[in-house]
C-alpha positions as CSV (number, residue, x, y, z in Angstrom):
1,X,-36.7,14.7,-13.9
2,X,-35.9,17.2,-16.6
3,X,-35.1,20.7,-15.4
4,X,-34.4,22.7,-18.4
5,X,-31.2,25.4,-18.8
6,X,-30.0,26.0,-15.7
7,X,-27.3,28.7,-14.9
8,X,-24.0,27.9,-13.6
9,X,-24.8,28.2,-10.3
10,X,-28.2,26.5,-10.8
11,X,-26.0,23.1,-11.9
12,X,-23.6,23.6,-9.1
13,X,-26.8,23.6,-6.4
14,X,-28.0,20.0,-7.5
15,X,-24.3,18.7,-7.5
16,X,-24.7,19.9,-4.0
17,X,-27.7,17.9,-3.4
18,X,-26.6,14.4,-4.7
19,X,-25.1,11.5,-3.0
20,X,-24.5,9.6,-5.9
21,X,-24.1,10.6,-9.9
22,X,-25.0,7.5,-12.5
23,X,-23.6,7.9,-15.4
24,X,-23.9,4.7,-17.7
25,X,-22.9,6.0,-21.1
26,X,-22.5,4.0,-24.2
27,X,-20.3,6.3,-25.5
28,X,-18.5,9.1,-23.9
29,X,-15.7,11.2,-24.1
30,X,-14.1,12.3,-21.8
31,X,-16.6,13.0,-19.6
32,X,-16.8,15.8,-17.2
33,X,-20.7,14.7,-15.6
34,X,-19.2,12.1,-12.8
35,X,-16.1,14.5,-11.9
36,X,-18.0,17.4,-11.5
37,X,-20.6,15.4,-9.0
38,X,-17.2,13.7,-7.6
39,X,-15.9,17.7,-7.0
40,X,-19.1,18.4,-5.0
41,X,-18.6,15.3,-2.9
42,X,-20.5,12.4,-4.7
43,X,-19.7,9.0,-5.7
44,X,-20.3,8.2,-9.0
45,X,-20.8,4.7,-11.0
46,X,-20.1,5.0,-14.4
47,X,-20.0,2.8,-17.4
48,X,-16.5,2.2,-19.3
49,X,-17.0,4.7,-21.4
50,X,-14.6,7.5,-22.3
51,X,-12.4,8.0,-20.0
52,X,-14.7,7.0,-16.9
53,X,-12.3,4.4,-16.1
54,X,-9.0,6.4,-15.2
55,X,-11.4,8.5,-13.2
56,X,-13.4,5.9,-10.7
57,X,-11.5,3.7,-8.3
58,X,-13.7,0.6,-7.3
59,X,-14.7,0.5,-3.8
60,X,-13.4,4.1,-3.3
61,X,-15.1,7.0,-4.9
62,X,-17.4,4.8,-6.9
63,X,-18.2,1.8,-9.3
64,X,-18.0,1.1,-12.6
65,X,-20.3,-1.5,-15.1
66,X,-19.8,-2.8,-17.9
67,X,-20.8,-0.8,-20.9
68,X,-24.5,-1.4,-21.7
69,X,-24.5,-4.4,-18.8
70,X,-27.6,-3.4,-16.6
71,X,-27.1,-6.2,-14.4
72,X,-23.6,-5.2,-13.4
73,X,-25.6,-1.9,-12.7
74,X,-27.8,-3.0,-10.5
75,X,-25.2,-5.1,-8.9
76,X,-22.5,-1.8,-8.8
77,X,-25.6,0.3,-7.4
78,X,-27.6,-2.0,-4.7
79,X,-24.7,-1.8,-1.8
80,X,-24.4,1.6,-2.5
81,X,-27.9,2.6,-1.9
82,X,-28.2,0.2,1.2
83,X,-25.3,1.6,3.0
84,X,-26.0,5.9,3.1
85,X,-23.3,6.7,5.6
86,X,-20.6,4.4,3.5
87,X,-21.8,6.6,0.5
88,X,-21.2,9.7,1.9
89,X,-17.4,8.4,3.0
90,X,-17.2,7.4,-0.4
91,X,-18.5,11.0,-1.7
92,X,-15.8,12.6,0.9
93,X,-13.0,10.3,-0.9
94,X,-14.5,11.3,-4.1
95,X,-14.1,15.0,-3.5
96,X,-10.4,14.5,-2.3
97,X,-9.7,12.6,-5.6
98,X,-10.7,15.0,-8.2
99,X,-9.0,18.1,-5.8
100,X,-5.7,16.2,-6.1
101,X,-6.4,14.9,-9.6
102,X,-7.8,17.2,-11.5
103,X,-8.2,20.5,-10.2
104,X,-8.1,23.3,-13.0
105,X,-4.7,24.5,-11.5
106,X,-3.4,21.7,-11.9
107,X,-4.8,20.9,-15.4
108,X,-3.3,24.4,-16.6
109,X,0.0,23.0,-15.0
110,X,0.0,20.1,-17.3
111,X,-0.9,21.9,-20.7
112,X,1.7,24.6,-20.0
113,X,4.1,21.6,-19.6
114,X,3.3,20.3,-22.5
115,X,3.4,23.9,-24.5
116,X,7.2,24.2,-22.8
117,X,8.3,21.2,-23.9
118,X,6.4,21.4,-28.1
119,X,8.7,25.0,-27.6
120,X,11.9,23.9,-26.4
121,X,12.4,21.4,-29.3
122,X,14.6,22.3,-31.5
């Protein structure tokens, strides 16, 4: 389903409403589709694009396939799909992650580190 532009708080409203982001990229990257889901309390199952990989914990908040393997898609999706309450847990843990991980305070933390430490050196 293709919905067009949508507003900021358009995009945030059908985060709200999923249970589970697929993102199998061939190339990617960073990212930010499956951590924005995950910060709305999705799981997501990504490829091993970009930097999908530092973001999804197997089994946790998600799955990951092999890049362009649709049979390890299938594979990563089907348990997820039978089992709606264990995907919701796994949306919760998903939602925990990226507040811990990758909240914007946090991500302004780490570039004024790095801005310190480029302006300390001599």
């Amino acid at each position: 389903m293709f919905l067009g532009d949508l507003s900021g708080p358009e995009i945030k409203r059908w985060y709200q409403r999923v249970a589970l982001c697929v993102s199998p990229s061939l190339s990617e990257g960073f990212g930010l589709t499956p951590l924005e889901a995950m910060a709305s309390g999705a799981a997501a199952v990504t490829s091993r694009a970009g930097a999908y990989e530092q973001m999804i914990m197997p089994g946790e908040n998600g799955a990951i396939a092999d890049t362009g393997n649709l049979e390890q898609l299938v594979a990563a999706l089907e348990p997820l799909l039978a089992n709606p309450a264990g995907l919701l847990a796994m949306g919760e843990r998903a939602r925990r992650f990226v507040v811990e991980r990758h909240s914007i305070r946090g991500e302004v933390a780490g570039i004024e580190a790095v801005y310190a430490r480029v302006l300390a050196r001599p």
